[in-house]
C-alpha positions as CSV (number, residue, x, y, z in Angstrom):
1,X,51.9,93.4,-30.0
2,X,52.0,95.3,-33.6
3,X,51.2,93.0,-36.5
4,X,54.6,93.2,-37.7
5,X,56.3,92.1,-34.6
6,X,54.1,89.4,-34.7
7,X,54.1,88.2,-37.7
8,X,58.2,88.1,-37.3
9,X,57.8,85.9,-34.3
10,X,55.1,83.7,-36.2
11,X,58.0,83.5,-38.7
12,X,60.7,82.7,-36.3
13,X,58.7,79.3,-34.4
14,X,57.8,78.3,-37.8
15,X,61.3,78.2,-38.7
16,X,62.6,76.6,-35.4
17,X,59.7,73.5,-35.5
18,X,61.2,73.0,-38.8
19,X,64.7,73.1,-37.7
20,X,63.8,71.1,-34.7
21,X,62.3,68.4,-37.4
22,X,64.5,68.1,-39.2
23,X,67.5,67.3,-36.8
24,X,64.6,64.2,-36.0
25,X,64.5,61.4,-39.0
26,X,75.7,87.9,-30.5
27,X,81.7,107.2,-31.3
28,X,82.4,103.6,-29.1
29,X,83.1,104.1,-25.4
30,X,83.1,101.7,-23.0
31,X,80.8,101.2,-20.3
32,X,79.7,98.5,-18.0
33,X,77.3,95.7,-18.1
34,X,77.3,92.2,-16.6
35,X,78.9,89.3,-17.9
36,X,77.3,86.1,-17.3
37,X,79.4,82.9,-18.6
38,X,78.0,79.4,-18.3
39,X,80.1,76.6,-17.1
40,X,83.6,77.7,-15.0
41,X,85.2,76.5,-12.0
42,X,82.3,75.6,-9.3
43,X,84.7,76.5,-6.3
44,X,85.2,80.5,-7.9
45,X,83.7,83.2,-5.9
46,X,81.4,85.4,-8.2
47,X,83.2,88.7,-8.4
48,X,83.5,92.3,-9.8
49,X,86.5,92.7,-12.5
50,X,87.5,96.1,-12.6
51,X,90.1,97.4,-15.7
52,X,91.8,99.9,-14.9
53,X,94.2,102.5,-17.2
54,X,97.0,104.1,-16.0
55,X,98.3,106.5,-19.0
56,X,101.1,104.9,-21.0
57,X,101.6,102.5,-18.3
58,X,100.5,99.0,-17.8
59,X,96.6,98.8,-16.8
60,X,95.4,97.0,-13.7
61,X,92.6,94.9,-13.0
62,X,91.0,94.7,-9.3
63,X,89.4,91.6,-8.3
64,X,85.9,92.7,-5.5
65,X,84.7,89.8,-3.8
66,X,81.1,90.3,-4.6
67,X,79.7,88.8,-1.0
68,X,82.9,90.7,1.5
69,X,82.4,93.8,-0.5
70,X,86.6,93.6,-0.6
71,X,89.1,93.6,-3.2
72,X,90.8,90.4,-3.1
73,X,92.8,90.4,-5.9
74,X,95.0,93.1,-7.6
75,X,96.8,92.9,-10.4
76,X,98.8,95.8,-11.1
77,X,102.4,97.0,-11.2
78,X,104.5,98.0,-8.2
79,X,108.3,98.6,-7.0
80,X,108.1,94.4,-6.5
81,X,106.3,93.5,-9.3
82,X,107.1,95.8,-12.5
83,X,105.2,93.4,-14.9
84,X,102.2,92.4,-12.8
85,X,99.8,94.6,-14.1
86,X,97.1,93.8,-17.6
87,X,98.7,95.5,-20.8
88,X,98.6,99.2,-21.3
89,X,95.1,101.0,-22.2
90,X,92.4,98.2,-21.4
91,X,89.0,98.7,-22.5
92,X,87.1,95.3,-22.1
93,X,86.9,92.2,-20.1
94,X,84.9,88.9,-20.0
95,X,85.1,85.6,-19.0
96,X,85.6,81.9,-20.3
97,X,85.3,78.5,-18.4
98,X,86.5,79.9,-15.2
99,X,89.2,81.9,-16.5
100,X,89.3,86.0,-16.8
101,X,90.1,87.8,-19.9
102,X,91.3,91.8,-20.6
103,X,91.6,93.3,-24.1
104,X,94.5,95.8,-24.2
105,X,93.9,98.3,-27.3
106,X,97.6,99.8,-26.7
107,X,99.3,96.5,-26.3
108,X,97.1,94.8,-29.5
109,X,96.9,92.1,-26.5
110,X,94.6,90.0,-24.7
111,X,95.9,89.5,-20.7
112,X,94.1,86.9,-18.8
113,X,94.2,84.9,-15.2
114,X,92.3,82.5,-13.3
115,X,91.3,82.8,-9.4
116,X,91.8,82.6,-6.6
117,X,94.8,83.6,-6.5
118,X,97.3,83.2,-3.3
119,X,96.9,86.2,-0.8
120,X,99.5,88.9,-1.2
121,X,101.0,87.0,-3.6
122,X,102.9,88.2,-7.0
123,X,101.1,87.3,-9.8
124,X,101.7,88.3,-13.6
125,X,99.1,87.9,-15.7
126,X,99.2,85.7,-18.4
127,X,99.1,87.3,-22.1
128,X,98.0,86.3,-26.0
129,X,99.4,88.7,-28.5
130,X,97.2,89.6,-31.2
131,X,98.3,91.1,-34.9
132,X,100.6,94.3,-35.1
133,X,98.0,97.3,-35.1
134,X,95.0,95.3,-34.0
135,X,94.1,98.1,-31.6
136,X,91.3,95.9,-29.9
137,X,88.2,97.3,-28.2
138,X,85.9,94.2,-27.5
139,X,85.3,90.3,-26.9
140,X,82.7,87.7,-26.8
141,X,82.4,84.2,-25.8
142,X,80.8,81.7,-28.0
143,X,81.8,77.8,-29.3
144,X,83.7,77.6,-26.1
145,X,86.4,80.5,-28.1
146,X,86.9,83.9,-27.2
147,X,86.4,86.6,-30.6
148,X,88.1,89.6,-30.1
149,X,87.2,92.9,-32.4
150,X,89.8,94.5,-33.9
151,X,89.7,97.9,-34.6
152,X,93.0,98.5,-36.4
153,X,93.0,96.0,-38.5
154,X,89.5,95.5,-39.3
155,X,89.1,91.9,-37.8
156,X,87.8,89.5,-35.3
157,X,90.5,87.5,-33.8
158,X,89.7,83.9,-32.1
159,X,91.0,82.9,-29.5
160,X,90.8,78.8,-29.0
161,X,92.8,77.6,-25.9
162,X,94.2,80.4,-24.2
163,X,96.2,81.0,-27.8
164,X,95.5,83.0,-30.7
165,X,94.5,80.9,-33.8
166,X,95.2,83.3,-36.9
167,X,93.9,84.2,-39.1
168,X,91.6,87.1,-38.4
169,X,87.7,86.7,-39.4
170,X,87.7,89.8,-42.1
171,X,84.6,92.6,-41.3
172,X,83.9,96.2,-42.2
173,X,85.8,99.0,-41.0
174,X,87.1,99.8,-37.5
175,X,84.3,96.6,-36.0
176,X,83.6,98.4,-31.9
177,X,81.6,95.8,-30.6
178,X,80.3,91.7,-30.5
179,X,76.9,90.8,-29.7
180,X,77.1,86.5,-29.6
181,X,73.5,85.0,-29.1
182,X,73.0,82.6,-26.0
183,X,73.7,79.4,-28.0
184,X,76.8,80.4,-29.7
185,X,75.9,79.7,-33.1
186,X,75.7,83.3,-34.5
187,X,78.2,86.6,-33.7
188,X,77.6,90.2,-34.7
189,X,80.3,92.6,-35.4
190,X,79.5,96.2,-35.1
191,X,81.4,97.9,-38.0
192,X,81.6,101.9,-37.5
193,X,83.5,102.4,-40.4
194,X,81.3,101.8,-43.2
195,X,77.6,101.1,-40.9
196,X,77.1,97.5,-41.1
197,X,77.2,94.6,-38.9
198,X,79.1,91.4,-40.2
199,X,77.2,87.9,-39.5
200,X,79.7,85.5,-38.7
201,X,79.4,81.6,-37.6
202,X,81.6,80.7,-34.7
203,X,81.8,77.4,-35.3
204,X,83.7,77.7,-39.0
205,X,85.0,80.9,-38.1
206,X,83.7,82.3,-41.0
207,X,82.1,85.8,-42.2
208,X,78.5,84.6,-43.9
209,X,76.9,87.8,-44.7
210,X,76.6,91.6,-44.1
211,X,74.0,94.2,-42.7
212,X,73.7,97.5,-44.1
213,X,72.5,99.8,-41.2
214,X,71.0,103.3,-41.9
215,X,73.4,106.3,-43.4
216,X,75.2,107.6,-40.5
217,X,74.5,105.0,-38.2
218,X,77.2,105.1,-36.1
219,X,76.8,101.7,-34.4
220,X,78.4,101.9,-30.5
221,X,76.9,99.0,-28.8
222,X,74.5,95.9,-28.8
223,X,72.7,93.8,-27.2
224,X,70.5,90.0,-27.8
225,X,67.3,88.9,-26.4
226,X,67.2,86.1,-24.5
227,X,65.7,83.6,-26.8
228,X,68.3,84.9,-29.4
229,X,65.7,86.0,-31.8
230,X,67.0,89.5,-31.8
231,X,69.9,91.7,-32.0
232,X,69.8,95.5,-30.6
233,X,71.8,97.6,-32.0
234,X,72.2,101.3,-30.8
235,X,73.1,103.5,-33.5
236,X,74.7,106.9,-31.6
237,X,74.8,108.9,-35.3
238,X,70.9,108.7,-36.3
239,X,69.5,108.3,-32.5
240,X,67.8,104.6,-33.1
241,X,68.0,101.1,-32.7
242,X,67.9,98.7,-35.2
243,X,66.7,95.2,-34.6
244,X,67.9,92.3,-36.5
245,X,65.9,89.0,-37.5
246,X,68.5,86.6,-36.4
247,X,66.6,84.0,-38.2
248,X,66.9,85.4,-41.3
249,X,70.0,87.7,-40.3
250,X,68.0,91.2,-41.9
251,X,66.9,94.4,-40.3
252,X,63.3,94.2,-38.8
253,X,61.6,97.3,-40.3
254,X,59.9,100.3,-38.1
255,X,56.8,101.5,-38.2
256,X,55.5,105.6,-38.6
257,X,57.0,107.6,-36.7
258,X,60.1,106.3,-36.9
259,X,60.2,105.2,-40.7
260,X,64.4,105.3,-40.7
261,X,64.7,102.3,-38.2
262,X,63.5,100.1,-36.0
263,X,63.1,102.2,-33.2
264,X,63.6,105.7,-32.3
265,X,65.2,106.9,-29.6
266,X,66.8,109.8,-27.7
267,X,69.2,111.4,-29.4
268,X,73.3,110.4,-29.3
269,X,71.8,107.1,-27.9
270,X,75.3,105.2,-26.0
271,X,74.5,102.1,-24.5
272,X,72.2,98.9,-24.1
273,X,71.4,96.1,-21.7
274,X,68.7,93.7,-22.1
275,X,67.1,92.6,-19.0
276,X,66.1,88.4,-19.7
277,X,63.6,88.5,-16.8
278,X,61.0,91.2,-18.8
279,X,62.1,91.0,-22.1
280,X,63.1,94.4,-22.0
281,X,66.2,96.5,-23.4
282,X,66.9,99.9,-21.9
283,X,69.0,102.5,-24.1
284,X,70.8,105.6,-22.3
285,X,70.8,108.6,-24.4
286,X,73.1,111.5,-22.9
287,X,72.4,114.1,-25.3
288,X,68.8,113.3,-24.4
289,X,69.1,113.7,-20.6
290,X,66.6,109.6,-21.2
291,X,66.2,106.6,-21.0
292,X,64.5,104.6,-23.8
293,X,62.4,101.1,-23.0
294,X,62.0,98.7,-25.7
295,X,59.5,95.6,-25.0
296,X,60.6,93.2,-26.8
297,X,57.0,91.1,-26.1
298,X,55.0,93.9,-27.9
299,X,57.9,95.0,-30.3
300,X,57.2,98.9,-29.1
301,X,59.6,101.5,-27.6
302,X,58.5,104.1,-25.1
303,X,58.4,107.9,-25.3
304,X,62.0,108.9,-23.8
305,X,61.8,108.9,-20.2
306,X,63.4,112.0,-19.0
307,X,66.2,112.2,-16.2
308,X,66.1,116.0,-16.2
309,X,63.3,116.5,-13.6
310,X,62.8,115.4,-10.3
311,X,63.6,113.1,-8.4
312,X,66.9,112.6,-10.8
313,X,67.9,115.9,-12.1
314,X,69.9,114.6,-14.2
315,X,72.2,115.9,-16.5
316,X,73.8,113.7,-18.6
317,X,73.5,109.5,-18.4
318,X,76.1,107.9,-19.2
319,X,75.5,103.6,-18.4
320,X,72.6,101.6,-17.2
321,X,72.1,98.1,-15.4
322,X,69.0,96.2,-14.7
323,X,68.9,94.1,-11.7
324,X,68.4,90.4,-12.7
325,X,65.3,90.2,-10.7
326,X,64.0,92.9,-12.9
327,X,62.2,95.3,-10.2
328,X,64.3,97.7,-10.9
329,X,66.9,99.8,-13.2
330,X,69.7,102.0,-12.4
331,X,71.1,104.5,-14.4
332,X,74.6,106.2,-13.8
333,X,74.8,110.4,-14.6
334,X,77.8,111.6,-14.8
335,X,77.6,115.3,-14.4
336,X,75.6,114.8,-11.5
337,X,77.5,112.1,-9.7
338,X,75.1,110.4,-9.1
339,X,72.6,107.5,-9.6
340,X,69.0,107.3,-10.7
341,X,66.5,104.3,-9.8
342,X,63.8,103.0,-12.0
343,X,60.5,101.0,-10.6
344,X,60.6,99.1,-13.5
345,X,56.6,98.1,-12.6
346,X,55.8,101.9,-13.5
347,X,58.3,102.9,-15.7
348,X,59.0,106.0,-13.6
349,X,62.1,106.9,-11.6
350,X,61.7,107.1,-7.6
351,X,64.8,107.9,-6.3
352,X,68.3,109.3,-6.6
353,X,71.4,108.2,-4.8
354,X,74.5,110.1,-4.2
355,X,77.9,108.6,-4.9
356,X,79.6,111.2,-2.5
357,X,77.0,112.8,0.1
358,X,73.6,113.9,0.4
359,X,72.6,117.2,0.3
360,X,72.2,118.2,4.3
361,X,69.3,119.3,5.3
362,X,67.1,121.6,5.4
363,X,68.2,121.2,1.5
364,X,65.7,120.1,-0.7
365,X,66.1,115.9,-1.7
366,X,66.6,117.6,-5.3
367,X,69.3,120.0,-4.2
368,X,72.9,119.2,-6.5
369,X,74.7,116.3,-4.7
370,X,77.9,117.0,-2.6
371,X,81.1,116.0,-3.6
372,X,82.0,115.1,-7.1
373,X,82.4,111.3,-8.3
374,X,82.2,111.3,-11.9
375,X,80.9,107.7,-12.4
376,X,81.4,106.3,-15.9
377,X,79.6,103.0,-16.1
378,X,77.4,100.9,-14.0
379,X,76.7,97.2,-13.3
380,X,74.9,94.9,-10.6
381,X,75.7,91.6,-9.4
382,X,73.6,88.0,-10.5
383,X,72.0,87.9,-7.4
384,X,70.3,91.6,-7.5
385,X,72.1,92.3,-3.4
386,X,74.7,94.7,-5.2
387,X,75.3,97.5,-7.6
388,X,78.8,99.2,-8.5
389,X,79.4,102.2,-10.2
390,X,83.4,103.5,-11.3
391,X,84.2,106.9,-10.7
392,X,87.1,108.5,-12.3
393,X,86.8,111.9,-10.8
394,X,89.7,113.7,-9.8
395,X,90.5,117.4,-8.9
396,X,93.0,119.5,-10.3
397,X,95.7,119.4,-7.6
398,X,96.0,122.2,-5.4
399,X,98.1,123.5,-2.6
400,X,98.2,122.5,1.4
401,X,99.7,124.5,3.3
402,X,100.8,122.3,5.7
403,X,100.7,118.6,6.5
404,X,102.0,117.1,10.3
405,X,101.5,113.6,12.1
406,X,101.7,113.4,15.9
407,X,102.5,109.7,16.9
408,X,101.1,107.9,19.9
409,X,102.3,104.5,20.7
410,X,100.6,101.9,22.8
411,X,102.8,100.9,25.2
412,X,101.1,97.4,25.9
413,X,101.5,96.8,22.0
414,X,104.4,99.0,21.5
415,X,102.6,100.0,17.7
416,X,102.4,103.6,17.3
417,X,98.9,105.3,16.1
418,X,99.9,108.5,13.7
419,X,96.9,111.2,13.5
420,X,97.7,113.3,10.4
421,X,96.4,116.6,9.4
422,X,96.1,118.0,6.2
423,X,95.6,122.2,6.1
424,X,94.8,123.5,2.4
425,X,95.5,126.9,1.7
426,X,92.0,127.2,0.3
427,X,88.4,125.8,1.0
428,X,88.9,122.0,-0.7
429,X,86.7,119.9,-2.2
430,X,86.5,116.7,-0.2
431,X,84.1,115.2,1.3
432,X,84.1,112.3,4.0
433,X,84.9,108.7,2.2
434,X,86.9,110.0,-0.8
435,X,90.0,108.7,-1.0
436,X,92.3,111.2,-1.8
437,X,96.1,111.1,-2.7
438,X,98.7,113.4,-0.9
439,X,102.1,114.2,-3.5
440,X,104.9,116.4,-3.4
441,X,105.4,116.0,0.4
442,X,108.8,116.8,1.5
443,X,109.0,115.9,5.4
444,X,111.0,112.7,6.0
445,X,108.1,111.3,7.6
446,X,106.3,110.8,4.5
447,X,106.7,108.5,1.1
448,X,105.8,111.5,-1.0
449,X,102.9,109.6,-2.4
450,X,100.1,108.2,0.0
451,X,96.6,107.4,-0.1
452,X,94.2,108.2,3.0
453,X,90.6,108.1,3.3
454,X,90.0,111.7,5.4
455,X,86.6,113.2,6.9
456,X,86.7,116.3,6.9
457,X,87.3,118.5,10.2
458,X,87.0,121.8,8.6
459,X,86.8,123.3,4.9
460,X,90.0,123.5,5.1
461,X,91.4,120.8,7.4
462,X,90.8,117.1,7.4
463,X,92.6,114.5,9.3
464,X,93.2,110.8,8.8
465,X,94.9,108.5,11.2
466,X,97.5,105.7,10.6
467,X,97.6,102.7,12.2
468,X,100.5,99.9,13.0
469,X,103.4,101.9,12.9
470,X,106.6,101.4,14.2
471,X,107.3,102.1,17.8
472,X,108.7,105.4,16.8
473,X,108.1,109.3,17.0
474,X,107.5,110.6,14.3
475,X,106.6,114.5,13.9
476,X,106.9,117.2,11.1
477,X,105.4,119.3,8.7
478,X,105.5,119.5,5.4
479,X,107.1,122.0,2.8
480,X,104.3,124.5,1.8
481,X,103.3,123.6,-1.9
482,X,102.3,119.6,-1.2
483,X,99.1,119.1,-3.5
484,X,96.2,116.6,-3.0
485,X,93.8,115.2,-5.8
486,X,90.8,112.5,-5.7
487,X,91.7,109.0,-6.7
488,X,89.4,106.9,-8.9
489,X,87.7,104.4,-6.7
490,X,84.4,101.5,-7.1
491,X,81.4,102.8,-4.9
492,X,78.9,100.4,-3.9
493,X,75.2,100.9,-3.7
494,X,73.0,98.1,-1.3
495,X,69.5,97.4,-2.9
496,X,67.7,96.4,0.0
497,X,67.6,100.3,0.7
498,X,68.8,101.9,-2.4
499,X,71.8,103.3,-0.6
500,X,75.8,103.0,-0.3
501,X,77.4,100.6,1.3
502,X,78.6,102.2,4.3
503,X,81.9,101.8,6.4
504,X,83.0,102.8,10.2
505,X,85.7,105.7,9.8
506,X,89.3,104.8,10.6
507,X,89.1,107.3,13.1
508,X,86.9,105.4,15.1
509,X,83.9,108.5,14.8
510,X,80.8,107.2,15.0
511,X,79.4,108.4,11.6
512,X,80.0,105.5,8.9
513,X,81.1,106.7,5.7
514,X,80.6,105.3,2.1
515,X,82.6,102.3,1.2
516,X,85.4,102.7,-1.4
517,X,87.3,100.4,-3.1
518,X,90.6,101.7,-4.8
519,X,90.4,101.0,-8.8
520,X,94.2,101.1,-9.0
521,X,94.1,103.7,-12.0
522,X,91.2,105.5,-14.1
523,X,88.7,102.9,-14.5
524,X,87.6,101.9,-18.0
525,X,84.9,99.2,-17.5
526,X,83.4,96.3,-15.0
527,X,82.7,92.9,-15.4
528,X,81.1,91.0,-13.5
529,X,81.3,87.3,-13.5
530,X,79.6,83.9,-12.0
């Protein structure tokens, strides 16, 4: 432990015995990490919350069961439900006392529901407006009140009840993120505008003081320790972290080389999470091709730890998550599509996992992964079983040349089995699991719009078969110019073996593919909740 670091921690139990005495005679983008709320509804089924945008539309929010590995809950619009679906552009989402919460920039709203909900049911979120222009980006929980940052309007809005309570705690300009520490009793708000972080008590509601950050900061995301003695602060403008004393609510200086800030980091440094378990914070830094570990026991940060080389080849990562067990740390790349694992005993990486498919062999474990998933953040479940990753790839359309079912029915059933195959007019990009939309189809045997899940017969052929049709036959082709395109989808990785969750084809093959779970629109962040 450096003799600063020390000292500050010296400083900080001398200050809590005396507290404890005397009561005798917490460029933005968002990504994924876990959110862990105290208290809640005992009977409530931990769970992934995915947001969802769908362009000028309304959002929607997917509900995973975390132990079925199913998505038991959707709300989104539909032709029977036009206003079932979060408010347009979400970015954020947390939760309160049992109940789920989604901050809607577009919409300067805050939608929120609590589970379960009744299967197949209809279910319109309920919604808190927020001030004209608030554009909000972020929330945190503390004094049993939700604070939302308000980027428009330069704000944190509280929310006390399921109801807004104006008016707005006054920060700096355009605040992008709230870092609340584990007792409640202090909230940070990021301020990209002018590089500063605003101090603000949650129990009075009130702005106590201000933290100038280095010139060009640029201030994207934080974090807290787990004692709530410090606040991380990743500063994408000057590639460092600062560190505040949240005893004394000032920035804990850095020592040679890194003289500007606390810490120094890779550069164009993204994201944060803390890991309780070792006391550690890990910091992605795409422009870096790293990842940066800060011990907060010894107050040092470690050399960036490349993803360029083996076994990673990495290109550019984008989230991280540490499993709460802390033995190990994944990191999403999206360029590569893939993910990266961390032994978090030696600090090294050990493995890479493919979102889409493995490179077949003979190919070198190294070779580029097959398929393309684009994953944008990444988190893992409470009990260290599960990790998710959101992937918002999708192609450029392109032309099939043909698309036909051929029915069968069962005649001790009477339901009629529909094998469809898809011929593109070119070698296509898809690989086996991927869900993939079909548009523009013209033959009356099709909506015009479906979603399949189709392995692949041929580079240009796939097939996908439809079950629990009507006793009818049905057979056609389709007008030559139908396209196809990838849908954004959840994948999920296992941690016993560092690999995807797998499921049986629908085609009954015998080759499992990679379980997907539909995100209902381009998917913007993951929560995950108790």
């Amino acid at each position: 432990m450096s003799l600063k670091w020390k000292s500050e921690a010296k400083a900080v139990a001398v200050v809590g015995l005396v507290l404890f005495c005397g009561s005798c005679g917490d460029v933005y983008r968002p990504v994924a990490n876990p959110v862990l709320q105290p208290g809640g509804d005992p009977q409530r089924t931990a769970h992934a919350l995915v947001v969802s945008s769908n362009g000028p539309n309304q959002g929607t929010a997917v509900i995973i069961d975390v132990s079925g590995d199913t998505a038991v809950a959707v709300f989104g619009d539909s032709q029977d439900c036009l206003k079932c679906g979060v408010g347009r552009n979400p970015v954020y989402a947390t939760s309160l006392s049992g109940t789920d919460f989604v901050v809607n920039r577009d919409d300067n709203s805050v939608s929120y529901f609590t589970l379960p909900v009744p299967p197949n049911a209809l279910n319109a979120p309920n919604l808190i407006t927020l001030p004209d222009g608030a554009s909000p980006v972020f929330a945190a929980v503390a004094q049993s009140k939700l604070f939302v940052a308000d980027s428009g309007t330069n704000g944190v809005a509280v929310i006390n009840g399921n109801s807004y309570a104006p008016p707005e705690i006054p920060v700096g300009p355009n605040p992008v993120a709230l870092v609340a520490t584990p007792d409640g009793t202090q909230l940070y708000s990021l301020n990209q505008g002018n590089n500063t972080v605003s101090v603000i008590f949650p129990a009075t509601d009130q702005n106590v003081a201000t933290i100038n950050l280095p010139a060009g900061a640029i201030p994207v995301w934080g974090a807290v320790s787990s004692d709530g003695t410090r606040v991380f602060v990743v500063n994408q403008g000057t590639g460092t972290v600062s560190v505040i004393n949240t005893v004394t609510n000032s920035l804990v200086p850095g020592t040679a080389p890194c003289l500007l800030d606390t810490f120094c980091v890779g550069p164009g440094p993204n994201y944060i999470t803390y890991q309780a378990t070792l006391n550690r914070a890990y910091v992605t830094s795409p422009a870096g091709r790293s990842l940066s570990i800060i011990d907060n026991n010894t107050g040092t940060v470690s050399p960036p730890i490349s993803l360029a080389g083996p076994p990673c080849n990495g290109q550019h990562p984008i989230s991280v998550t540490a499993l709460a067990d802390g033995s190990r740390v994944y990191v999403a790349d999206d360029v590569t599509s893939s993910v990266c694992v961390l032994s978090t005993t030696s600090n090294t990486f050990t493995k890479r996992i493919c979102l889409v498919q493995e490179p077949a062999p003979p190919a070198a474990p190294t070779a580029p992964c097959v398929g393309s998933a684009t994953p944008v953040f990444i988190a893992s479940d409470s009990d260290a079983t599960r990790v998710y990753t959101a992937n918002q790839y999708q192609t450029a359309p392109f032309a099939i040349a043909s698309i036909s079912r051929q029915n069968t029915t069962n005649p001790t059933t009477g339901l009629t089995t529909g094998v469809v195959t898809v011929t593109t007019t070119a070698s296509n990009p898809f690989v086996a699991g991927q869900p993939v939309t079909i548009a523009g189809v013209s033959d009356s045997s099709f909506t015009g719009v479906f979603g399949i899940t189709a392995p692949l017969i041929s580079s240009t052929q796939f097939t996908y078969i439809q079950n629990g049709l009507p006793n009818s036959s049905l057979t056609g082709a389709a007008t030559s110019g139908a396209t196809a395109a990838i849908l954004p989808y959840v994948s999920l990785i296992q941690t016993s073996g560092d690999a995807l969750v797998l499921v049986q084809n629908s085609n009954g093959t015998a080759a499992p593919t990679p379980l997907t779970i539909d995100a209902g629109g381009t998917p913007v962040f993951i929560a995950m909740t108790p």
